[in-house]
C-alpha positions as CSV (number, residue, x, y, z in Angstrom):
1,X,20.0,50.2,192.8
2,X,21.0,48.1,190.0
3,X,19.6,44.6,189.4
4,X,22.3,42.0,188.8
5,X,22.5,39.0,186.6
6,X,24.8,36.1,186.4
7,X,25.1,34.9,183.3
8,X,27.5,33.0,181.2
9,X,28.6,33.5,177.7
10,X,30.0,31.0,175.5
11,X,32.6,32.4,172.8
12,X,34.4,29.9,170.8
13,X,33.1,27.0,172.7
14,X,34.2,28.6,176.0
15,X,31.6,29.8,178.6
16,X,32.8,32.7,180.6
17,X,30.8,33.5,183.9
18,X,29.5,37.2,184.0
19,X,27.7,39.3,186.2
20,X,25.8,41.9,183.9
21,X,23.2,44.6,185.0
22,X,19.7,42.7,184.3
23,X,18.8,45.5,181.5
24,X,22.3,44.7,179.5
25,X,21.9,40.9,179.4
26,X,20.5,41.2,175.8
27,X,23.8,43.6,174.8
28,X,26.1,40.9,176.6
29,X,24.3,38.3,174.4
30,X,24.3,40.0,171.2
31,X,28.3,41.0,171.6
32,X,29.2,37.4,171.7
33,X,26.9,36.3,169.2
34,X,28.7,39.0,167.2
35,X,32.0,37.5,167.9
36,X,30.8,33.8,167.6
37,X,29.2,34.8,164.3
38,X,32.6,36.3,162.8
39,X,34.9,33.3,164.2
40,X,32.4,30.6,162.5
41,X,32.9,32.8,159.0
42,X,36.8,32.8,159.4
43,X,36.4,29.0,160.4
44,X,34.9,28.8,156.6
45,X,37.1,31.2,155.0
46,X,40.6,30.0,156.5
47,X,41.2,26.4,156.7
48,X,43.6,27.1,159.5
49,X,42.5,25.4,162.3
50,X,44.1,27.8,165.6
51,X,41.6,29.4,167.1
52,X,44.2,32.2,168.9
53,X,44.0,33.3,165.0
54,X,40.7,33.4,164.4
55,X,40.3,35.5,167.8
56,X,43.3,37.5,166.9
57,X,41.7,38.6,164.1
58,X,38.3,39.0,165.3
59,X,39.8,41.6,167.9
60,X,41.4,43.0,165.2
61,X,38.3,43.6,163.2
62,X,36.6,45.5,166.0
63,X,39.7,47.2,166.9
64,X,39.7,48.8,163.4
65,X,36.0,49.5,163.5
66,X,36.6,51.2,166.5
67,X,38.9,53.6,165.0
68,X,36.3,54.1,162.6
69,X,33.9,54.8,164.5
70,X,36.0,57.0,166.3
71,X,37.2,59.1,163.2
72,X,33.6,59.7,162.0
73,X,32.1,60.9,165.3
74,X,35.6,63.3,165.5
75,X,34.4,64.6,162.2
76,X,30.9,65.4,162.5
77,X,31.0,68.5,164.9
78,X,33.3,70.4,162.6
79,X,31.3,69.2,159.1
80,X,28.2,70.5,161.1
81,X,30.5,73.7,162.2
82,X,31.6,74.3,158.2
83,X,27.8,73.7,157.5
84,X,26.8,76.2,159.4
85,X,29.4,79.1,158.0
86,X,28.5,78.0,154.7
87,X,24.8,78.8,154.9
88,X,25.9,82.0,157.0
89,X,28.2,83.3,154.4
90,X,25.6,82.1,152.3
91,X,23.3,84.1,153.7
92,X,25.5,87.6,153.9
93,X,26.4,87.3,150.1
94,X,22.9,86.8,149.0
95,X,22.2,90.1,151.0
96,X,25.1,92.1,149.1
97,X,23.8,91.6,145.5
């Protein structure tokens, strides 16, 4: 049985009520001080002051990592796959001389 937790997290000034299993609390917390974190450096960068861009583009910017992430973990069977026949063909033409 899972323990709930209500908490709420504030992004952007905003506190939005949650109900979170009691070992994820620190993973909520962490993914909005993530997202507070890269608001507050646009807030410096851009002197724009709309905050639907700076979240806009905050979404974008784990949107693209996502795909990132996604690409690389794609990859790595079939690198690990061509690794393997390497060392295997490797192996048999070290055998033939």
């Amino acid at each position: 049985m899972t323990d709930k937790l209500s908490i709420k997290i504030k992004i952007d000034g905003r506190e939005y009520p949650l109900k979170v299993d009691r070992e994820e609390e620190e993973k909520y917390r962490k993914a909005a001080k993530i997202i507070n974190d890269i608001i507050l450096q646009y807030r410096q960068k851009y002197s724009s002051s709309n905050t639907q861009d700076f979240l806009a583009m905050t979404a974008f910017q784990f949107a693209l990592k996502s795909i990132e992430l996604e690409e690389k973990v794609d990859r790595s069977p079939l690198f690990d796959e061509l690794k393997k026949l390497d060392e295997e063909l490797s192996d048999y033409l070290s055998l033939k001389e």
